[in-house]
N, C-alpha and C positions, 0 to 999 in steps of 0.2 A: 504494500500500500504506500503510494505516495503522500506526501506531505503537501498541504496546496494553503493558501493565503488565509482559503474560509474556513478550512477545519481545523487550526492551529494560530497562537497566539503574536505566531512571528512575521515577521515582514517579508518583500520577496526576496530579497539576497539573502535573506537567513535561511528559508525556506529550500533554496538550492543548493549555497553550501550544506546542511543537510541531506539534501536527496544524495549527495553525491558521497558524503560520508558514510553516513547508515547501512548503505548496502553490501559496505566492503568488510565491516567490521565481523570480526569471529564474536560468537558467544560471550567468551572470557572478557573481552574487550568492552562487550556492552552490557554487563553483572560491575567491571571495573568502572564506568562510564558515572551509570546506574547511583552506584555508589558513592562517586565523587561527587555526584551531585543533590546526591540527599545527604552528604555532610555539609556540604554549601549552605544549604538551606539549615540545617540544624543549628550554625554553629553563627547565623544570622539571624536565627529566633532566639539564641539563648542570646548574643548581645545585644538584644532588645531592638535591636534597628529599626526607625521609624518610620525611613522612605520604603516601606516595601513594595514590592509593586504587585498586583494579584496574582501574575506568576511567582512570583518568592515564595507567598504566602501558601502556595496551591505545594510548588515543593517541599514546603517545612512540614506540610500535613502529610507527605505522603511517607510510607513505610521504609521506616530506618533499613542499613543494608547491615546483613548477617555481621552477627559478632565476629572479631578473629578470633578464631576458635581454630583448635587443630585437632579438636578429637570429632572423629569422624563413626557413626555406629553403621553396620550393614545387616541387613536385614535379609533370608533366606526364606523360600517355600520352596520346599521340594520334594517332587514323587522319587521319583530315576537317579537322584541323586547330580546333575547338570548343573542347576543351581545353587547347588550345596559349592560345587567345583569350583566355579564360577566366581561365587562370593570370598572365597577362602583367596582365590587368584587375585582379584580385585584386593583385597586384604593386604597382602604382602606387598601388590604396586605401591599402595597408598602411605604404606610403613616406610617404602623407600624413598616416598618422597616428601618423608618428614612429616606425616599425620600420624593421629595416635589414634590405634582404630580396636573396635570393637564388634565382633563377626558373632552372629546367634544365629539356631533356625527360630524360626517365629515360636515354634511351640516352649521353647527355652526362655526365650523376653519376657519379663516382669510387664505385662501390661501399664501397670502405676511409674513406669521409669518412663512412658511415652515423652510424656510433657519434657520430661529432664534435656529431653536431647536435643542438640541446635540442629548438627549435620543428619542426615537421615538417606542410605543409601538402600534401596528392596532390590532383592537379583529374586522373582517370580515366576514359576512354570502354572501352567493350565493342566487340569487335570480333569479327563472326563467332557464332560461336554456343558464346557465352563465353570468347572468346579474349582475351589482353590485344592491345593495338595496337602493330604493328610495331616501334614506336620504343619500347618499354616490356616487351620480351617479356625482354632478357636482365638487366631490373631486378626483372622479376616471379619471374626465374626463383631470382635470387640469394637474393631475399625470402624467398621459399617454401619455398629448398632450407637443405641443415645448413650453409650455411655463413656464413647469418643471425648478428650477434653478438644479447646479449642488451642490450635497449635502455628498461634500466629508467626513464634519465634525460630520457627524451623524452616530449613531450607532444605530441600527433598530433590531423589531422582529414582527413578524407576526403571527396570531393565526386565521384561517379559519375554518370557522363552513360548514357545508356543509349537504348533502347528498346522498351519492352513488347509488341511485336508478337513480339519473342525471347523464346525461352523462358526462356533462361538473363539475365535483366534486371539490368542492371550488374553483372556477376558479377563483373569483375577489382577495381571499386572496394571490393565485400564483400570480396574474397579479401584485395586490402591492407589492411583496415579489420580485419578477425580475425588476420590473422597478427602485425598491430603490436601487436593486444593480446596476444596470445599470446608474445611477443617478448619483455614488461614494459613496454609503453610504456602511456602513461595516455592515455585521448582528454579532449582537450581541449573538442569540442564534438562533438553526434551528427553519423557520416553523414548525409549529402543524399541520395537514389537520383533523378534527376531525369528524365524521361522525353523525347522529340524535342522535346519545345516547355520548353527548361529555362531561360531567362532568369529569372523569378521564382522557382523553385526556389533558381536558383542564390547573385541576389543576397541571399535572405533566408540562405543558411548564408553566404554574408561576412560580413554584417551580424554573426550569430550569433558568428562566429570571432573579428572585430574586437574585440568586448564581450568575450568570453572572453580573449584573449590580453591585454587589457587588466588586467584582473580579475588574471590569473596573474603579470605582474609585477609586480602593489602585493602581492599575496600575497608572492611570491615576495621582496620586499626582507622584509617581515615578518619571515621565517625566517630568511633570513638574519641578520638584525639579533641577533633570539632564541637562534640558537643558536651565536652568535660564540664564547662560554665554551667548548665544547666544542672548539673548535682552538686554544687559547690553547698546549695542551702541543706542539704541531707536532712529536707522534711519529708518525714514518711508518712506513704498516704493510706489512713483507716480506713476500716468499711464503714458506712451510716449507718448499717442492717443493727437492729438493737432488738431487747426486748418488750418497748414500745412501738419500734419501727421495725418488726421481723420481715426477714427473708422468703420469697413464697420460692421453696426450694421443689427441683420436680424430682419425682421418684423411679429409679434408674428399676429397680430390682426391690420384691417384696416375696420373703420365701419362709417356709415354715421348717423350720430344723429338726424339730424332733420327727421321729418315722413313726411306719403307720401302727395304729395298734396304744400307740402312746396316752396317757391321760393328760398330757401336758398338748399346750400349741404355744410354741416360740417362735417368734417371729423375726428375722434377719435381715432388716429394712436399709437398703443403702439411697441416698439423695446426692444429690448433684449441689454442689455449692458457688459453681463455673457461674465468672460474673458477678459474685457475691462481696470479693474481696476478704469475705470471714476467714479468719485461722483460728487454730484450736488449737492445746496440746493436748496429748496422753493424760488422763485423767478430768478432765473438764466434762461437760454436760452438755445435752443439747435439750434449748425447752422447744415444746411441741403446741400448737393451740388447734386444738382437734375441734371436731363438731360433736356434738351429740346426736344421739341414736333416732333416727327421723321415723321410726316405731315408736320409738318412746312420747314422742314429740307432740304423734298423730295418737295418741293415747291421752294424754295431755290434753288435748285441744276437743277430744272426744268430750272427755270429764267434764270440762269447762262452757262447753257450747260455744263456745269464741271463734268469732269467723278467722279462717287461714289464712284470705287475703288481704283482714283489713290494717291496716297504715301504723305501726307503731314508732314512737321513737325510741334510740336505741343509744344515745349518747348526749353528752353536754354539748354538744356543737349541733344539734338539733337533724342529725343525717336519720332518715326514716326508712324502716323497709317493712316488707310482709311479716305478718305475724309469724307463719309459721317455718318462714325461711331465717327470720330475727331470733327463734327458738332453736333453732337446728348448732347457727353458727355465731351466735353473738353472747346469747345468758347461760348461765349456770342452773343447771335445772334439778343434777342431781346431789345436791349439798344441802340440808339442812343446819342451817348452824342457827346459834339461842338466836341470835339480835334478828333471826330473816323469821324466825317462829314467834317472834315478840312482836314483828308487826305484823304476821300474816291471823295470829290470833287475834287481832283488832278489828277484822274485815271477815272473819270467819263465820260461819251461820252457828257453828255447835259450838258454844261457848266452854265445854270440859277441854278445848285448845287451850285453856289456862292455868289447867292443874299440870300438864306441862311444866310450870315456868313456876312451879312452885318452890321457894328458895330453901325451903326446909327438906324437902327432898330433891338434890341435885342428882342425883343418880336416877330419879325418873327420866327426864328429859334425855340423859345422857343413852339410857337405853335406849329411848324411843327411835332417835335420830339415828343411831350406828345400823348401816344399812337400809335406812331409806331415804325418798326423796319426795320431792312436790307433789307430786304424782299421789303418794302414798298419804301426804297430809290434807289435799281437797278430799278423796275419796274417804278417809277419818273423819275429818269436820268440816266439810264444805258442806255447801257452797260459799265461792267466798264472792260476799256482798261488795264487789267494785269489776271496775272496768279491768281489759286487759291491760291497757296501756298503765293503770293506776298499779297492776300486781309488777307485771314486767320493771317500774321504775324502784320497787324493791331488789331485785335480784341483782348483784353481779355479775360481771365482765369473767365468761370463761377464763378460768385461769389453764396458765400453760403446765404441761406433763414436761419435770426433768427426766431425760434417759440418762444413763453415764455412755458414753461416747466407748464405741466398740469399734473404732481404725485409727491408726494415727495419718495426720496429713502428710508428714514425709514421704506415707507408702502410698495415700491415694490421694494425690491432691484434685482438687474441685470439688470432693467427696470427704459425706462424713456416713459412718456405717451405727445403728445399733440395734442392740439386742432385747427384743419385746415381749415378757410372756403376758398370752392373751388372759384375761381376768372374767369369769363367768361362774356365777355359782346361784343356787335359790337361798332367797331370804323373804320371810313374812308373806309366804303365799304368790311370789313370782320370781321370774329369771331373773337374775342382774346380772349387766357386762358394763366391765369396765369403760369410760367414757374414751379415752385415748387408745387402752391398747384394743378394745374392738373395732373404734374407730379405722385401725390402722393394720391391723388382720380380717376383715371383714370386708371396707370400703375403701380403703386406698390402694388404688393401683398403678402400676405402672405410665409413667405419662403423667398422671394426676401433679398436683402441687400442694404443699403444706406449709403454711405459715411456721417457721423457724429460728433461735437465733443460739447464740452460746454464753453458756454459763459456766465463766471461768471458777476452776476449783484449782485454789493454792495450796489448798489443804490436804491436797492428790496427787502427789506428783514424784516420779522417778528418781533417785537420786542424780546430782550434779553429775557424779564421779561414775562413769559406765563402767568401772570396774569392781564397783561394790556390790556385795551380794542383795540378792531380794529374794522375799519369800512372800507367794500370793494366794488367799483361800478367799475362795470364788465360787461357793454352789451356786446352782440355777443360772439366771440372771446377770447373778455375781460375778459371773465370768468375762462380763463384757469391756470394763477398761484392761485386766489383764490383756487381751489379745491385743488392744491398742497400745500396752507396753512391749508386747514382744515382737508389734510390729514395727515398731520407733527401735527397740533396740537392736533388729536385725538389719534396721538402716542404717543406722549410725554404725554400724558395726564392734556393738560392746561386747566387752569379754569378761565382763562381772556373772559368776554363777546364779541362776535363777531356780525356784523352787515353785512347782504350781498344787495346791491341794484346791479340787473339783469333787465336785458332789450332784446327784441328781438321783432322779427313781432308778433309772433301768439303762444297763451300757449299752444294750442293742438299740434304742428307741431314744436315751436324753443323755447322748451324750454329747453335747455343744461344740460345734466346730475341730470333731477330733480329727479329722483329716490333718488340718492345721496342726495341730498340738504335735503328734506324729511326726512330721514334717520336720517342726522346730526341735523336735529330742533327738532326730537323725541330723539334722545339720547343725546341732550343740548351739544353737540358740538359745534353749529350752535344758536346762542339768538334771535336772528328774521332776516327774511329776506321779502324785500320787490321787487315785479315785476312791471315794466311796460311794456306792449305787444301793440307796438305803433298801429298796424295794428285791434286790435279788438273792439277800439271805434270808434265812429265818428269823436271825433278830436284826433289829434294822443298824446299820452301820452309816455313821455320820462323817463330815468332813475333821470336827473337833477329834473324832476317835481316832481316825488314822495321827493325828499330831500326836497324841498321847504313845501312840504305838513308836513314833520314829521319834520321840521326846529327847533324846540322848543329843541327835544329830543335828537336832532342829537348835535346842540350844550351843552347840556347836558353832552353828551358824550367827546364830545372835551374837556371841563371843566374838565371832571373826568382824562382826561390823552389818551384819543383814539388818536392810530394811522390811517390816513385816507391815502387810497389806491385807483389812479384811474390805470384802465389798458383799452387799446382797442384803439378806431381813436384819432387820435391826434388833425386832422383838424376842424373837428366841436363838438365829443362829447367832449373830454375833458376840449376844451373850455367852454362848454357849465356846465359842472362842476363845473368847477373852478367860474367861475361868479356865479354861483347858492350858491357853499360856500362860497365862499366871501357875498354875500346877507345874507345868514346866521347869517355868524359871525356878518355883522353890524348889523341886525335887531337885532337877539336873544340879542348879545353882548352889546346891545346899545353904539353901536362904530360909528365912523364916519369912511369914506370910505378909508381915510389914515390909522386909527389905527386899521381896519379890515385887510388890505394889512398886515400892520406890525407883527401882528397877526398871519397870514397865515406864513409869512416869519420864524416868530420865530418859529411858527413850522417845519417848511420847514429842518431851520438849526438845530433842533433836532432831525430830520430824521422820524418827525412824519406824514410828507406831502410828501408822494413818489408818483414818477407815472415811470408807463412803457406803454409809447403810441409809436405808430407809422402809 
């Protein structure tokens, strides 16, 4: 395509030297070009210059050129083993000419390492009739599905081996070669499609690759160089997402862990945080602000007579919506607390709503409440004598559900993962389910979005020092910031000994992410971990018990400097913990039961005794 007068900002002597330039230039040349002139512009918007002219302006907005960067990652699919060859060949050119390169098959790549990478080289064969190759099907799948981040700061090249007797002719290497750009990734040098006899195909897009990725790192110091001024203020920039202002995060993946047969449903919820800007670490929270159960709601509204779609308001800023879509996702419907029962008894038809609130008996009220909700006090003493709009302006604002945070961001960034058990059980004559976790095993599905934000916990947190031991007991639930420890420690690459006690009913059916666990005890991640699966013997067997069992070793550990972690029920397991170490410490310690307490304490205010129960 030529350049002419009306489609371009230049004039005509510019417009010809041009024509006459562009055509001659190689690749590298115009990646080098490219470059030079989006440092131009960077390094004229970081000194504020005020004659700019609208092409300056249009430069300084366009996309900075590749870091210089010299590590280069390659990327393999292969049936026949050609591009396995291929990529290992490409490997060693690249080594020789001074990059640092890292060669995988796809099935081998850490998915979560995507984002990491600037350079990005795929050598791709077609398998079948348009299939990716066996070893690349669950990296194609990743690619292609929402759970892709967006991958503005990579520069990519693609190299498809194929065969044209197929109809479908290198199709997986097009499909990775569109979806990176789709992604925000820049290519770096065109696709190759190479057909059964690809040797000169191939080496000519090396060749091609070499000279470009050359090209991109003299560019790439350029920019840098140029637009140094603009980090001199080293303000960093927050996310606004808060827990007044949450994040509506969408849901990549919603899976139930425990297998079939089970009494339990856990639920394995990962979201997408791409665009969010939120960070997290290992041990923090994510609050959730779920809706309630729109059964529930239309039960509610049965009891009431109250029309579904007439106009309530819903806030001090006067924002109004339907009643029964204002019940779903805005009020708290299933909380009884005294101060919502002290005025709903004012408006009540059955006035024994007041022996309730009767101050000489506070254990009446307290019963009455534990396990029900609005629902259960119109149908007691309703009808209640006022309007909807007058009931609704008593009730609170749904409050949000904390999870503890089950991935660390190191391993998946844009993403945060956790760990749900669903809550349903009969009380006073009907089902209850939990307002969030049915919410969220039940209605939230893939695609969908969740209002979200984070809840830093300082009170949770890994030792500084990755070489200090940790011991973590984590039934059910409990197990969830553990796996975001031992996934922060697997990246970081720490070599501090770690200890996991896990608990649940039954090993066949609840046992929480043991694939994982496995994983990390063969690749010494993980230094032992011990189970109790209270439901598989005859007398039931706890996580406290197995500590008592290995007591000797455990204080061992405490000796050597371990930090001990409980996470999961507050009410009986963690108690039951905490007494179980304490026994410990006095036995093993030969303490007595004050200087065991003391013990515990001093570790407690070294921050080597943490818990997150609830």
């Amino acid at each position: 395509m030529q350049l002419q007068v009306n489609n371009s900002p230049f004039n005509q002597e510019q417009v010809d030297l041009l024509n006459r330039l562009l055509p001659g230039l190689t690749e590298s040349q115009k990646i080098w070009l490219s470059g030079y002139l989006s440092a131009t512009a960077s390094f004229q918007a970081a000194s504020g210059a005020s004659a700019a002219t609208p092409q300056a302006l249009n430069a300084a907005a366009a996309p900075a050129a590749p870091a210089a960067s010299k590590d280069v990652t390659i990327l393999y699919g292969s049936q026949s083993g050609n591009s396995a060859g291929f990529a290992k060949k490409s490997a060693k050119a690249l080594q020789e000419n001074g990059f640092n390169v890292t060669v995988s098959s796809m099935s081998d790549f850490k998915t979560n390492q995507l984002k990491k990478v600037q350079q990005l080289l795929i050598v791709a064969s077609t398998h079948g009739e348009g299939e990716p190759p066996d070893n690349a099907i669950s990296f194609h799948e990743f690619l292609l599905g929402k759970r892709a981040p967006r991958l503005e700061g990579m520069t990519f090249s693609v190299l498809a081996l194929g065969d044209t007797s197929y109809e479908l002719f290198c199709q997986t290497g097009k499909e990775f070669d569109a979806r990176l750009e789709e992604l925000g990734a820049t290519r770096l040098y065109d696709r190759v499609d190479c057909d059964v006899d690809f040797d000169e195909p191939a080496a000519g897009w090396l060749k091609g690759v070499i000279e470009a990725l050359n090209a991109s790192a003299s560019a790439g110091s350029a920019v840098a160089e140029a637009a140094a001024p603009s980090t001199a203020s080293g303000i960093a920039v927050e996310s606004s997402y808060s827990r007044t202002n949450p994040f509506r995060a969408e849901v990549l993946a919603n899976m139930n862990l425990n297998g079939r047969g089970s009494n339990k449903e856990t639920r394995h919820l990962e979201l997408s945080l791409e665009g969010s800007g939120i960070t997290y670490q290992p041990g923090d929270a994510l609050g959730i602000y779920p809706q309630n159960d729109p059964a529930l709601v239309d039960a509610l509204l049965e009891a009431t007579k109250w029309d579904p779609q007439a106009l309530v308001t819903v806030n001090k800023n006067g924002e109004t919506r339907a009643l029964r879509e204002a019940l779903i996702d805005y009020f708290d419907i299933t909380t009884l607390s005294k101060p919502l029962v002290e005025k709903l008894a004012q408006i009540a038809a059955n006035k024994e709503a007041f022996e309730l609130l009767d101050a000489a008996n506070r254990e009446k009220f307290k019963a009455y409440a534990h396990g029900r909700d609005l629902l259960d006090f119109i149908r007691d003493y309703g009808p209640l004598q006022a309007s909807a709009q007058d009931v609704v302006s008593l009730l609170r604002k749904i409050p949000a559900r904390l999870y503890s945070i089950a991935s660390a961001q190191s391993a998946n960034p844009d993403e945060v993962h956790l760990t749900i058990g669903a809550v349903r059980y009969e009380a006073h004559g009907r089902e209850r389910k939990g307002v969030c976790s049915i919410f969220t095993a039940e209605r939230l599905q893939p695609g969908d979005t969740v209002p979200v934000y984070i809840q830093q916990n300082a009170n949770f947190k890994l030792p500084e020092d990755p070489s200090a031991p940790i011991i973590m007991v984590g039934p059910g639930t409990g197990i969830a910031p553990f796996r975001s420890f031992m996934q922060e420690r697997e990246e970081i690459g720490a070599d501090g000994p770690s200890w996991l006690f896990f608990g649940d009913q039954h090993f066949v059916t609840d046992f929480l992410y043991q694939t994982e666990w496995q994983r990390w005890i063969k690749d010494g991640v993980l230094t032992r971990m011990d189970v109790a699966f209270s439901r598989d013997t005859e007398e039931k067997v706890y996580v406290q018990h197995r500590m008592r069992q290995h007591g000797k070793e455990l204080y061992a550990w405490l000796e050597q400097g371990a930090s001990f972690y409980i996470c999961g029920d507050e009410k009986n397991m963690a108690k039951d913990v905490h007494s179980a170490l304490l026994d410990i410490i006095e036995t093993e310690g030969g303490k007595s039961r004050e200087e065991a307490e003391n013990y515990l304490a001093s570790m407690q205010q070294s921050k080597r005794y943490q818990r997150d129960v609830y």
